[in-house]
C-alpha positions as CSV (number, residue, x, y, z in Angstrom):
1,X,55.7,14.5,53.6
2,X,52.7,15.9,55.0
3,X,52.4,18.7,52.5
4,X,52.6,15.6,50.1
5,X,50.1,13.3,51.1
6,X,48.0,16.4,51.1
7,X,48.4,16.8,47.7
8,X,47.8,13.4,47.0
9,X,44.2,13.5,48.7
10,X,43.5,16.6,46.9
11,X,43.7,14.7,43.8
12,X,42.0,11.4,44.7
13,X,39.1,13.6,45.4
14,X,39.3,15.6,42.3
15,X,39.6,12.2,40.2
16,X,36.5,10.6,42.2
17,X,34.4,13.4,41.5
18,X,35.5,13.8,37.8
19,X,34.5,10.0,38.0
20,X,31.1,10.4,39.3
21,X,30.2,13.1,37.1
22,X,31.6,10.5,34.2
23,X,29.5,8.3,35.2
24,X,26.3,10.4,35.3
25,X,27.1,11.0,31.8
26,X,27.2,8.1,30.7
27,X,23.7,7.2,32.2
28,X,22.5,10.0,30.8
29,X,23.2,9.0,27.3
30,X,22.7,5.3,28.0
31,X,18.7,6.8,28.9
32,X,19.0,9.0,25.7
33,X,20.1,6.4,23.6
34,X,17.3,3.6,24.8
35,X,14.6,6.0,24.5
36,X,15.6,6.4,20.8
37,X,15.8,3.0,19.8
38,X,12.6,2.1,22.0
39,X,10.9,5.5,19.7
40,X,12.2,3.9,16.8
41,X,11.7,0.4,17.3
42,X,8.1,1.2,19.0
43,X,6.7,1.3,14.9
44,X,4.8,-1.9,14.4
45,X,3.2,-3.9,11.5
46,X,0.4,-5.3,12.7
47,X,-1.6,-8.7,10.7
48,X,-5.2,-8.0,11.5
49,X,-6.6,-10.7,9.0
50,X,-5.5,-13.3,6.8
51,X,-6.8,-16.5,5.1
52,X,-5.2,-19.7,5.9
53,X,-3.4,-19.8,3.3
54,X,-1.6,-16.9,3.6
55,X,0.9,-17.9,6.3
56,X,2.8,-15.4,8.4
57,X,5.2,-16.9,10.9
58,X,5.1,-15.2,15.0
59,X,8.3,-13.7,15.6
60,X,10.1,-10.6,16.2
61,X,11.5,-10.3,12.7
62,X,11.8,-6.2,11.8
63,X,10.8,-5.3,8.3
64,X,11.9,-2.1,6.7
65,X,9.4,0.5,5.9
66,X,10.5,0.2,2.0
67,X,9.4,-3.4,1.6
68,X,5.8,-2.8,2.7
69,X,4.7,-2.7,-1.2
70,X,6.8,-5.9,-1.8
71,X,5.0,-7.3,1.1
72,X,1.6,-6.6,-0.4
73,X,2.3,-7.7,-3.6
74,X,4.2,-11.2,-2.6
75,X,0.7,-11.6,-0.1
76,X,-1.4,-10.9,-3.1
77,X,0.4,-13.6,-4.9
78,X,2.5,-11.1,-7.7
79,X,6.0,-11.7,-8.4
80,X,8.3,-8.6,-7.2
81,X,11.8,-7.3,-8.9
82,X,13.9,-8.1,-5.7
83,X,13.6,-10.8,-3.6
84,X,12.3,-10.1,0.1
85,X,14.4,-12.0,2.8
86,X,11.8,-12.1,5.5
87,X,11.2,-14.6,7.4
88,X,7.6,-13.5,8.4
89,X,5.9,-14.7,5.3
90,X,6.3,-18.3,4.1
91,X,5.6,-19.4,0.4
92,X,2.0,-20.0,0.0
93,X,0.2,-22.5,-2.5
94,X,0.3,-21.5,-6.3
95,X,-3.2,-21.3,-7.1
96,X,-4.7,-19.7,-4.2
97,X,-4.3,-16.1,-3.7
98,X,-6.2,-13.3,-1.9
99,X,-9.4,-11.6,-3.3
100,X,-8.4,-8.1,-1.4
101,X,-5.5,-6.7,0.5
102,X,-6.1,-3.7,2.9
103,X,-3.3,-1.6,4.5
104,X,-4.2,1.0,6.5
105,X,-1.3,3.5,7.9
106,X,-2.0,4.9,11.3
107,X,0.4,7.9,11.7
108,X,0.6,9.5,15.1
109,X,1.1,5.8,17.3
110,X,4.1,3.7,17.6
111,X,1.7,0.7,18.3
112,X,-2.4,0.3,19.1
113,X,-3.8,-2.4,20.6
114,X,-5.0,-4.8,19.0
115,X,-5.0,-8.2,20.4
116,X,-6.7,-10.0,18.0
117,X,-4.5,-10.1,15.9
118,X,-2.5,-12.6,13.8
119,X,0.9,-11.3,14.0
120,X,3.0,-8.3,14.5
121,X,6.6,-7.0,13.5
122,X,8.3,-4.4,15.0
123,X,9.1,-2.0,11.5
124,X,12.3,0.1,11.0
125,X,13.7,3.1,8.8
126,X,9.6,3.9,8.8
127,X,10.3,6.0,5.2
128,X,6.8,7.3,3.2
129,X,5.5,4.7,0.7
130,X,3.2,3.9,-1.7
131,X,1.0,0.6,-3.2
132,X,1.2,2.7,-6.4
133,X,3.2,-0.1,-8.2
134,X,0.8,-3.1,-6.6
135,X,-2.1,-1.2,-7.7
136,X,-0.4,-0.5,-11.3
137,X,0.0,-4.3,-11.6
138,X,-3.3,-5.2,-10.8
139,X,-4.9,-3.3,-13.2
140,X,-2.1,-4.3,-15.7
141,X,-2.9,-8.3,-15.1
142,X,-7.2,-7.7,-14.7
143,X,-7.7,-4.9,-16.9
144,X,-11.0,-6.4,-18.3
145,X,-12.3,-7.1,-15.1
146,X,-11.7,-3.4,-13.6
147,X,-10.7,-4.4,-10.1
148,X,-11.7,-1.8,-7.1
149,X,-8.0,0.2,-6.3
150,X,-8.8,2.7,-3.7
151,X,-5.7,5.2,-1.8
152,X,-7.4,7.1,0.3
153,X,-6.2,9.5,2.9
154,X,-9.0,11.5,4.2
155,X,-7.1,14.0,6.4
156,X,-4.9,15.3,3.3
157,X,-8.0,15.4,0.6
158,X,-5.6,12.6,-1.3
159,X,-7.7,9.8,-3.4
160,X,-7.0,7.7,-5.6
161,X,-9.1,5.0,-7.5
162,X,-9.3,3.1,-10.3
163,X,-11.5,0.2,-11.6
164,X,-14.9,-0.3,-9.9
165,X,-13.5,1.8,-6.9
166,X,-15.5,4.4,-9.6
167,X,-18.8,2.8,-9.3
168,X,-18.7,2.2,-5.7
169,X,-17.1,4.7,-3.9
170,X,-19.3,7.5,-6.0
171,X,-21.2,8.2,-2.6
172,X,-17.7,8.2,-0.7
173,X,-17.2,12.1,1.2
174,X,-13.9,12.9,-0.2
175,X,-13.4,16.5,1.5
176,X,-13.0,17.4,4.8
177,X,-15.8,19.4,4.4
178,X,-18.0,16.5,3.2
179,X,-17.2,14.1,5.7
180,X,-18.1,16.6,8.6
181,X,-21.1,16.8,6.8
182,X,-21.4,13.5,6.9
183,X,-21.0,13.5,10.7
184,X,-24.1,15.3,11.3
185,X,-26.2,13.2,9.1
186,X,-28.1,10.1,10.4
187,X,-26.2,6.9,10.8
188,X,-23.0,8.6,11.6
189,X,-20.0,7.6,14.2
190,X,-21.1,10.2,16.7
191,X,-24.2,7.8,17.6
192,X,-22.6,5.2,18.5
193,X,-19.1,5.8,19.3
194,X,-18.3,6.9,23.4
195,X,-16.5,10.0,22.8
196,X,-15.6,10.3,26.5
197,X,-13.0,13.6,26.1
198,X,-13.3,14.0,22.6
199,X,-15.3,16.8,21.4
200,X,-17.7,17.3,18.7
201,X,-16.3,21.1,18.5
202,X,-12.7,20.7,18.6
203,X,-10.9,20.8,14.9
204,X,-8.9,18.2,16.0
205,X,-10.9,15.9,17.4
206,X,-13.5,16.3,14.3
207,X,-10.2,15.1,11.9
208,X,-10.0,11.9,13.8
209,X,-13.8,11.0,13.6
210,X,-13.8,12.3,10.5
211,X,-11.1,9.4,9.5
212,X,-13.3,7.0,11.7
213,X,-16.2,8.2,9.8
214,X,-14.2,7.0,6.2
215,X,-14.3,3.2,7.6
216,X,-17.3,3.1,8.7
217,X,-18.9,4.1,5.4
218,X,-16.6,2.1,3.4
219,X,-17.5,-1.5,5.2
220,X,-21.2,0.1,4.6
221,X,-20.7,0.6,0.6
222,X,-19.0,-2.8,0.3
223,X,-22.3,-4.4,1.9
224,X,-24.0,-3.1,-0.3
225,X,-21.8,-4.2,-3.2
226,X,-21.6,-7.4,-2.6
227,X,-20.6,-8.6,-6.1
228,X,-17.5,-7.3,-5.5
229,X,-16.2,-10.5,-3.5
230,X,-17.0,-12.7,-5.8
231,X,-14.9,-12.2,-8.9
232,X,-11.8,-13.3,-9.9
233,X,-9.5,-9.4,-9.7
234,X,-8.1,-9.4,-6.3
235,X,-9.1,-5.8,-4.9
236,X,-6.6,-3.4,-3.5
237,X,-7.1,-0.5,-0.7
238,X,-5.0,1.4,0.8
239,X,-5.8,3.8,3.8
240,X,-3.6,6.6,5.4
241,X,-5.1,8.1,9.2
242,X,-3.3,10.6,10.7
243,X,-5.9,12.4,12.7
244,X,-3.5,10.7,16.2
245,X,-1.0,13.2,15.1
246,X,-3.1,16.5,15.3
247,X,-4.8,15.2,18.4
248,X,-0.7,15.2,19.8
249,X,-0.2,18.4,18.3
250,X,-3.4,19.6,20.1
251,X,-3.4,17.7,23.7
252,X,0.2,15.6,23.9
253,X,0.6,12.4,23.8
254,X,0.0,12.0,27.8
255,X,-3.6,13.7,26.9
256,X,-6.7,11.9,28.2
257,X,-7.8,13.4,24.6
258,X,-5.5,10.6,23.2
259,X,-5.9,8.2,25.3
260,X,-9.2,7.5,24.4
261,X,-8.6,7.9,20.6
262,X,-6.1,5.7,20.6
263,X,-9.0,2.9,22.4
264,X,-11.4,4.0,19.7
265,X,-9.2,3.6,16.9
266,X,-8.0,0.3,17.9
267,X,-11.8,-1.3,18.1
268,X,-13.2,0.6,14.9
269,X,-9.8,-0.9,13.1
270,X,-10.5,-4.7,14.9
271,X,-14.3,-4.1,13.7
272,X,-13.2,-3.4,10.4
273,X,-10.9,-6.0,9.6
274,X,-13.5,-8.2,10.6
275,X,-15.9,-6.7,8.1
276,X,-14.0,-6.7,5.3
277,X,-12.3,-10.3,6.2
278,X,-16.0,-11.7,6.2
279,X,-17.4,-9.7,3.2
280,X,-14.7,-11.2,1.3
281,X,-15.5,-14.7,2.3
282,X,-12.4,-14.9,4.6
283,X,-9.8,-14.4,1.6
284,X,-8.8,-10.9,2.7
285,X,-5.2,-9.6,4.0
286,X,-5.5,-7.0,6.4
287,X,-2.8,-4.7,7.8
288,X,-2.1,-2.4,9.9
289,X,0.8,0.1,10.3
290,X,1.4,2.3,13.0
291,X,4.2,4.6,13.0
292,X,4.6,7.8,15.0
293,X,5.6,9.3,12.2
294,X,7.4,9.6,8.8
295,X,11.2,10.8,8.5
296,X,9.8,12.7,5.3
297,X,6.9,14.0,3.8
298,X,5.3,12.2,0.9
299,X,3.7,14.4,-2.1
300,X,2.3,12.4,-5.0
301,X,-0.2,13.5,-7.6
302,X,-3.5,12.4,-6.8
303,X,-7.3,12.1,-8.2
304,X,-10.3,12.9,-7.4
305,X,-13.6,11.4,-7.6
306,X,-15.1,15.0,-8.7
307,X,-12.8,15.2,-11.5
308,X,-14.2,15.1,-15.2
309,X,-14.9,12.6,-16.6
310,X,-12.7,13.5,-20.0
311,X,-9.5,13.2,-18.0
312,X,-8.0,9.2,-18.9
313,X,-9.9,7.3,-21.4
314,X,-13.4,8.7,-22.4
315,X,-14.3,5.6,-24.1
316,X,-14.5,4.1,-20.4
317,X,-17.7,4.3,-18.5
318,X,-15.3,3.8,-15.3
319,X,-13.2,6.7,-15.6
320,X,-9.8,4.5,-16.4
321,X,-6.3,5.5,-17.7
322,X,-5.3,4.3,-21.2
323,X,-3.7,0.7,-20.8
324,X,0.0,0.5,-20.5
325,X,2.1,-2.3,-19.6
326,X,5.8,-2.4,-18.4
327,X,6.3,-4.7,-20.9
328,X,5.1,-2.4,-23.8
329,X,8.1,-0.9,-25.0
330,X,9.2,-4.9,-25.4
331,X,6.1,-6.0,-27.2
332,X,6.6,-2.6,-29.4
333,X,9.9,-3.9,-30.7
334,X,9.2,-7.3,-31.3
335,X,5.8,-6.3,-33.6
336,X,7.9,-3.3,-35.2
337,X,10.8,-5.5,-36.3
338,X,8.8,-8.5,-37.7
339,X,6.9,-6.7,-39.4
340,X,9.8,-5.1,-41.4
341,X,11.1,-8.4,-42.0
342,X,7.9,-9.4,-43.3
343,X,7.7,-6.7,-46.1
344,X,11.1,-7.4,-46.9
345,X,10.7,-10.8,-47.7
346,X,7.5,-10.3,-49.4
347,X,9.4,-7.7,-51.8
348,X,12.4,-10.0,-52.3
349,X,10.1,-12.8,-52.9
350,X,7.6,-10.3,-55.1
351,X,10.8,-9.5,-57.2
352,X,12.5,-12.8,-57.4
353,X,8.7,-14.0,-58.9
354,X,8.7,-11.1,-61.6
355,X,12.3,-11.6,-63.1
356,X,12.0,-15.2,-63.2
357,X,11.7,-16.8,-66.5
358,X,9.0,-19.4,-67.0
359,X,10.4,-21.4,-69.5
360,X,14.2,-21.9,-67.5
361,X,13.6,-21.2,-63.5
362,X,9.9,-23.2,-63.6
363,X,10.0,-26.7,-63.6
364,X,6.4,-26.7,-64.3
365,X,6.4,-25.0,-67.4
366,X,9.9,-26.3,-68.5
367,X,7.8,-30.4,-68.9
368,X,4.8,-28.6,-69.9
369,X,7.4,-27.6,-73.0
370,X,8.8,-30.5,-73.5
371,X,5.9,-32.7,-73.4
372,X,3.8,-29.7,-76.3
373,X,7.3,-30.6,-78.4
374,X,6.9,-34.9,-78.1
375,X,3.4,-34.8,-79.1
């Protein structure tokens, strides 16, 4: 018997530390687990600016990274093919719509700080997109007025522009090389901007304020096109920084290095919105993304502004593609088909006229007959 509770002990003890190993396990992977969701979850879309009548509702409603470019467009007042159930964005008035929407992408921070703010939304599946089909329907619907499109995304040499974006953004640095340029001329970032750890000499740290560099100059060019604000094309940028992720690659994200870009990002982006919100008499959407990066890369063709002149349309002083519509191949059908219809009846009518016989099929000239014979 005593050999037996023996045993018995033996395997309570085994079973209670098989338990507690269990159990250490399972916290383990309970941590592992929340720190994945709070990385994932940690993405944010941020509402820097809007008008009044643009009306996004507080909440913690998550939008997919996919529906961004439905978002713009359904902000900027466009129809899209599917309908977005969201709950953040309520119907606005029908004749009232934004003069410019501006969505800037912040890769390398799950969330900035940015308290003056409108409204945020925490943004899952955080896949690459693009406002390519926005911007291909506002130049579709204003073609004659040439709208200002603008994708830009300085780190990656990637621009894209169309419209007035031509015109005004001549004197934009497109390069790396340029805007670094730019950084030693007069009236740069590095004047008034406190660096604190950042370096002037570091690669890294020369991307980010390089990026900075972009917004500043762009808010300067729009002051000095004024005009812009006042016509009746809604205007369309789109911005992609991800000078946060070298500055991890370089320092960590526990860096003093970031720290303090992360600070100066969030005021140069509050500073902007402000700028372009007021530029644009207070009819301007501004967003903000922030994700700590993509689950793919994005590759897309792009243009440059130092591209000839003889690539698109050379009968346009602004540089534009030839105009095509979604609707064309529609349109095409309909004229090609009425017209056939046309020439066939006017060569079933043109024959019926020449075998007809004056004096029988006529009625005209069948009285005109009879009333020759009663005289």
């Amino acid at each position: 018997m005593t050999s037996g509770q023996l045993i018995i002990v033996g395997r309570g003890k085994m079973s209670l530390g098989r338990f507690s190993r269990m159990k250490a396990v399972s916290a383990a992977v309970l941590v592992s687990l929340f720190v994945i969701i709070a990385g994932v979850n940690g993405d944010s879309l941020t509402i820097l600016q809007a008008p009044d009548y643009v009306s996004f509702q507080k909440g913690d409603w998550p939008i997919s990274g996919e529906k961004i470019p439905d978002l713009v467009a359904l902000t900027m007042g466009f129809s899209v093919k599917e309908d977005l159930s969201w709950p953040g964005l309520k119907a606005g008035p029908l004749f009232q719509r934004p003069r410019a929407n501006v969505l800037v992408v912040v890769r390398g921070a799950d969330s900035l700080a940015l308290p003056q703010s409108v409204a945020s939304y925490p943004l899952e599946n955080p896949v690459p997109f693009t406002l390519d089909s926005v911007a291909e329907t506002v130049h579709s619907l204003f073609a004659e007025d040439t709208p200002v499109v603008l994708q830009l995304a300085p780190s990656e040499e990637r621009l894209y522009m169309l419209g007035k974006a031509n015109a005004v953004f001549e004197e934009l640095p497109v390069t790396l090389q340029q805007i670094r340029a730019r950084l030693s001329q007069d009236g740069s970032v590095l004047a008034s901007l406190p660096l604190n750890s950042l370096s002037r000499n570091a690669e890294a740290d020369l991307l980010f304020l390089s990026e900075v560099q972009v917004l500043h100059d762009i808010t300067a060019l729009l002051q000095r096109h004024r005009h812009l604000a006042k016509d009746h094309s809604p205007d369309l940028y789109s911005l992609e920084l991800s000078g946060l992720e070298e500055l991890i690659r370089r320092y960590g994200a526990d860096s003093q290095q970031y720290r303090d870009a992360t600070a100066i990002l969030a005021s140069v982006l509050i500073k902007f919105a402000e700028d372009v919100y007021g530029l644009y008499g207070n009819g301007a959407v501004v967003e903000v993304v922030t994700v700590k990066g993509f689950e793919a890369p994005l590759t897309r063709k792009s243009r440059s502004i130092l591209e000839s002149k003889q690539i698109g349309n050379p009968d346009s002083p602004f540089n534009l593609a030839y105009k095509y519509n979604l609707n064309y191949a529609v349109v095409f059908n309909i004229v090609l088909w009425l017209m056939i219809a046309l020439a066939l009846a006017v060569i079933a009518t043109s024959y019926v006229m020449w075998n007809m016989d004056p004096g029988y099929d006529s009625i005209i000239y069948r009285m005109t007959n009879q009333k020759i014979r009663m005289d």
